[in-house]
N, C-alpha and C positions, 0 to 999 in steps of 0.2 A: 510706811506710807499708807492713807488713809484709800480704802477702797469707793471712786465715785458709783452710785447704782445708778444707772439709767433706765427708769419706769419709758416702756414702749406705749404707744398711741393704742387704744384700744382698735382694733381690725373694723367695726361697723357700731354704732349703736342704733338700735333701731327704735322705730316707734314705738312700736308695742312688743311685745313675747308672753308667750304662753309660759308658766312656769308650775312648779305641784308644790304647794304649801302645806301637804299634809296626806290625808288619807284617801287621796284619791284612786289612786291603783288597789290598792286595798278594797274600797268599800265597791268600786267597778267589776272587783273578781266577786266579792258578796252576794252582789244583785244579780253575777250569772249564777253562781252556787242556787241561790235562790228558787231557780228558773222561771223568774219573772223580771221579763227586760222589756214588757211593755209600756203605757202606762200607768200609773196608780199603785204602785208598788210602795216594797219598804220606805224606799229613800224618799220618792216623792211624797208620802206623808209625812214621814221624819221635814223634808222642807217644808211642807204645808203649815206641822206644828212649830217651828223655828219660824217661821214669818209671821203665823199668827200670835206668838208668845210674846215676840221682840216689839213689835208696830201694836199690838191691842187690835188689831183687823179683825173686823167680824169673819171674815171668809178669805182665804190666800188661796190659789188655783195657780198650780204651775204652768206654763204653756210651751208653747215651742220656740215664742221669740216673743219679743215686746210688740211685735209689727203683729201677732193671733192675741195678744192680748188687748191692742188699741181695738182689733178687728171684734172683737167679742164687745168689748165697750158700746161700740158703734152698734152692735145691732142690739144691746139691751136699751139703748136710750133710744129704741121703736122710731130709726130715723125713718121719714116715706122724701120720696123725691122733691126737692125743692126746698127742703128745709133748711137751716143756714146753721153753721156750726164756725164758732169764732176759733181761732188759731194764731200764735202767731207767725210770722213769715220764716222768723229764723230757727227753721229746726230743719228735724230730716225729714224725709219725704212722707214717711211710714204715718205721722203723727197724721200727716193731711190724706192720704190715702185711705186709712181706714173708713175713714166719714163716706167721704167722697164713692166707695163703693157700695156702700149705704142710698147713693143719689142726691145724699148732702152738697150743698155748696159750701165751699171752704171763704171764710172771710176774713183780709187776713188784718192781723195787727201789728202795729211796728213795737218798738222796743227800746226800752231803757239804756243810756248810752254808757253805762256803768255796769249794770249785770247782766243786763243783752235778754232779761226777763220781759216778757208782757208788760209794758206800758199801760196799768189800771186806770191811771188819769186819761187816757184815749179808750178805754172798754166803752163807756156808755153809750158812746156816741155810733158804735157800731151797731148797737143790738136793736132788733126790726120786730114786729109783730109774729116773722116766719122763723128766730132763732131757738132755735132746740139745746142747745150745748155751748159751754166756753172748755175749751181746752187750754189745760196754763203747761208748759213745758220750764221747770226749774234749770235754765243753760249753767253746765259744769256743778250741778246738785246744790247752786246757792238759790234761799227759794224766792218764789215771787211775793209780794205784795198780798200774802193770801186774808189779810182783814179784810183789805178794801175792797179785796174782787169777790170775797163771799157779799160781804153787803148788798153790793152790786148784784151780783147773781140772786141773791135772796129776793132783793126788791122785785125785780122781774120773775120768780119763779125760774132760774134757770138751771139745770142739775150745771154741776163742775167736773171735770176731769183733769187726774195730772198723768199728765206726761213723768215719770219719776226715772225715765232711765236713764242719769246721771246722778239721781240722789239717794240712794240706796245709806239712811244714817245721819243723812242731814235733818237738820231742823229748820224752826221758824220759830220762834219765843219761846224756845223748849220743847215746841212740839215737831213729832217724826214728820218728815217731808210723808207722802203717799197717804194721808190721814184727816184730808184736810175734803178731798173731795167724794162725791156719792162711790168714786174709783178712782184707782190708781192704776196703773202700769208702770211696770219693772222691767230691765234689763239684764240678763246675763250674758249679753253678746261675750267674745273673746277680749275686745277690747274696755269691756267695765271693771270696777273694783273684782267684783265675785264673779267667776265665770263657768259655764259652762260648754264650752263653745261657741253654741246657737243655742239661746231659750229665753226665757220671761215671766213675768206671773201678774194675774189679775187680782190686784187686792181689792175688797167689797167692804167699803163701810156703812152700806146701808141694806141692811138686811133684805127691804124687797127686793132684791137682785138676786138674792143668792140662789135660790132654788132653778129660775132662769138659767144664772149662770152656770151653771153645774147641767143640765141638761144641753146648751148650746156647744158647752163643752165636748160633750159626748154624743158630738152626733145630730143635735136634736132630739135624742131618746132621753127617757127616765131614767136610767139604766144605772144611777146614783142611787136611786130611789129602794131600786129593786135590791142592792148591796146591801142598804141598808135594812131589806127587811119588810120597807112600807108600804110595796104593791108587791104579788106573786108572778107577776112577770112585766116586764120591761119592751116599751114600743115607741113608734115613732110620734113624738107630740108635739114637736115645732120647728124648726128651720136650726142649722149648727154647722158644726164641721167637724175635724178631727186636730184638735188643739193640744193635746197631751202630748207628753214629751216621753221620749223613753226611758225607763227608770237607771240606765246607763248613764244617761247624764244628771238623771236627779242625784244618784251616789258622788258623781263627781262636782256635784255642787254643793251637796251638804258638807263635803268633804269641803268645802272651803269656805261655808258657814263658822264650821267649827273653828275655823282659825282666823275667825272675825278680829280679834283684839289683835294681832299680829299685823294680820293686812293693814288693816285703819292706824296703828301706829306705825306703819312699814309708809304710808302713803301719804301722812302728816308729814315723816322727817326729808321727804322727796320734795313735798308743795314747799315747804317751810327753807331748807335748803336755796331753793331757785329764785324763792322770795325776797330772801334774804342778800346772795351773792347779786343778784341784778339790781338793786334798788340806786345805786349810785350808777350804773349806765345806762338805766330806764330814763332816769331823769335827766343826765348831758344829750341823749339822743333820741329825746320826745316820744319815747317808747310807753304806751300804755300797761302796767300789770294789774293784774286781779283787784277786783273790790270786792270784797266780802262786809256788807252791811255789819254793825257792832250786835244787831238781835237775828244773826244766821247763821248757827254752825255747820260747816260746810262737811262735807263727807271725802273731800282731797281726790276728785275723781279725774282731775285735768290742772296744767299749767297752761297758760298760753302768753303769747305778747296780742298788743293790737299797734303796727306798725304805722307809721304817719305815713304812706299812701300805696297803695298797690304797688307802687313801681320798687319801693322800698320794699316789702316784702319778698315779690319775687327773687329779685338782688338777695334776698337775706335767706330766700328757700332754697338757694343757688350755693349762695357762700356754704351754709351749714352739708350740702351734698358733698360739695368738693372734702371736705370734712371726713365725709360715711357718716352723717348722722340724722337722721331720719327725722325730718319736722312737714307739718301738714298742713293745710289751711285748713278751715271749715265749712258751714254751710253756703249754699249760695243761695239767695232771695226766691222764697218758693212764691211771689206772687210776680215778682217778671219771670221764669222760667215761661217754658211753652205749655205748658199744661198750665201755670196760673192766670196766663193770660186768657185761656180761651173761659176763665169763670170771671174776666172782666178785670184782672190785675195788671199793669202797666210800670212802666220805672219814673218811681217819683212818690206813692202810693205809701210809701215805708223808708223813707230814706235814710233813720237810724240803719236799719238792717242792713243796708245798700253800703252806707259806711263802712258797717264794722266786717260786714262778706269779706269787702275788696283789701280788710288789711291786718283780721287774725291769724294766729297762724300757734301752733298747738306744736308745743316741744315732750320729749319722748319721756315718757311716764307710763311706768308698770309694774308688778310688785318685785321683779328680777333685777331692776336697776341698780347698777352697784354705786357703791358710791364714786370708786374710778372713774367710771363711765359720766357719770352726773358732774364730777368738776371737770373733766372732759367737753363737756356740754357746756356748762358756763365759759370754760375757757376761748373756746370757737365762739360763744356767742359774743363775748367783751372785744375779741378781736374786731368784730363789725362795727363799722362808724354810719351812720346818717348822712 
């Protein structure tokens, strides 16, 4: 008689997990060998030279999260009070925060109803005599429209910033997402491709920052300078903070630098998978998936759906619990929140954003995902009808 196997339900799948792809406990015991676990160590230059080798960046600086690296952004672009700094509405707080404690006003912009990117076709119309910055945030690492908005920014003289913590890899006609603007910021939260917990890094493509940069880093001191050799002592020469990361988590990120080719094909066969098994119930139950333009290779940092109306979604964030399987929405419109509003933002202002707030919703992707788990997931999700 033939033995039946019965495969049991996986116990939870969650959204995210932390998992070790490589040498990370290793190179963590290193950096204490070393006895240097502050910043500026082995490992954090070993990242420094990996991001500047990989991207061609004039300057990589690691930080402590992408939220010191926006923040170092904002005060190299010399914002003073009142100055206007373009955004758009759907991101995280972080992006708009930086500016904003600079004295910037945040103004926001809606969004493409396809990549949920900055809307270039509505940039012009924002920018004032008082805009200092365009900040473009590339949602889930597919990039934005970056010809048209340099055009744009070029005509006016406006420096650009990306937002890059989602696209660690991606591209845009070939070229690296974080490359495109005077800066970039990076992500290594827990929940990105590469992690390190908590951290981030400021990449510099335009050289007159760097030296700035590298002092605001430290403090406001020279104190790079003096490492280097090119004053005899080091003091205080401008406004900063304490942005470095401890070289703990720089081992533990290099450590999963180096297992780049693994992640990124580990993170394709997950996008690619869900892309794949949904496409026949996306379309009986008017379910939105991914657009990834034909000139954007994407860096596989998220799957999501966009559900045909809040009500649905919930219902659908409800169904997949009953499950154990961990799915999320995403942002919610930073220019009606209470803080958008008091710089003049209102509901109606962005109504792409407004839209797509009330009905994505982000299924569980990380590099631990097994495949079990993952037809798991598809399987609770086809269960769901519209």
């Amino acid at each position: 008689m033939a033995t039946v196997r019965i495969t049991a339900a996986p116990r939870s799948v969650e959204f995210n997990k932390l998992g070790f792809v490589g040498n990370e406990q290793k190179y963590i015991a290193q950096a204490i060998g070393n006895a240097h676990i502050s910043g500026d160590g082995q490992f954090t230059k070993l990242c420094h030279q990996f991001l500047e080798e990989q991207f061609g960046v004039q300057k990589a600086l690691l930080t402590t999260s992408c939220t010191h690296a926006l923040e170092m952004a904002a005060i190299l672009l010399d914002l003073k009070a009142g100055d206007e700094v373009i955004v758009p509405s759907f991101t995280f707080v972080s992006t708009v925060n930086a500016f904003v404690l600079r004295g910037a006003i945040p103004v926001f912009a809606d969004v493409h109803p396809d990549t949920f990117n900055l809307d270039e076709n509505k940039l012009e119309a924002l920018i004032t005599p008082r805009t200092k910055g365009i900040v473009v945030v590339h949602y889930a690492g597919v990039a934005c429209e970056m010809d048209a908005i340099r055009i744009i920014a070029n005509r006016y003289g406006i420096p650009v910033v990306e937002d890059n913590a989602h696209g660690l890899f991606g591209k845009y006609k070939g070229q690296y997402l974080g490359t495109f603007g005077v800066m970039a910021t990076q992500s290594f939260h827990e929940t990105k491709n590469f992690t390190c917990g908590e951290g981030g890094a400021l990449l510099i493509n335009d050289p007159d920052y760097i030296e700035r940069a590298e002092i605001i880093r430290e403090k406001g001191t020279n104190r790079s300078r003096f490492f280097r050799g090119q004053v005899d002592k080091y003091t205080w020469v401008d406004i900063g903070s304490s942005f470095l990361p401890s070289d703990m988590l720089a081992a533990f990120l290099y450590a999963q630098f180096e297992a780049q080719e693994w992640i990124q094909n580990k993170r394709q066969r997950i996008w690619t998978y869900y892309n794949d098994a949904l496409q026949g119930w996306a379309m009986d139950n008017g379910v939105q998936l991914p657009y990834i333009p034909d000139h954007c290779e994407q860096p596989y940092h998220m799957y999501y759906l966009v559900m045909p109306s809040l009500e649905h979604r919930t219902t659908f964030i409800e169904h997949m619990k009953q499950r154990s399987v961990g799915c999320v929405f995403h942002y919610l419109p930073l220019h009606a929140s209470e803080m958008g509003e008091k710089f003049g933002g209102k509901l109606g202002d962005c109504p792409v954003t407004e839209w797509v707030s009330d009905r994505l919703v982000r299924l569980p992707f990380h590099n631990q995902l097994t495949p079990f788990e993952q037809e798991y997931v598809v399987d609770a999700i086809t269960e769901f009808s519209v």
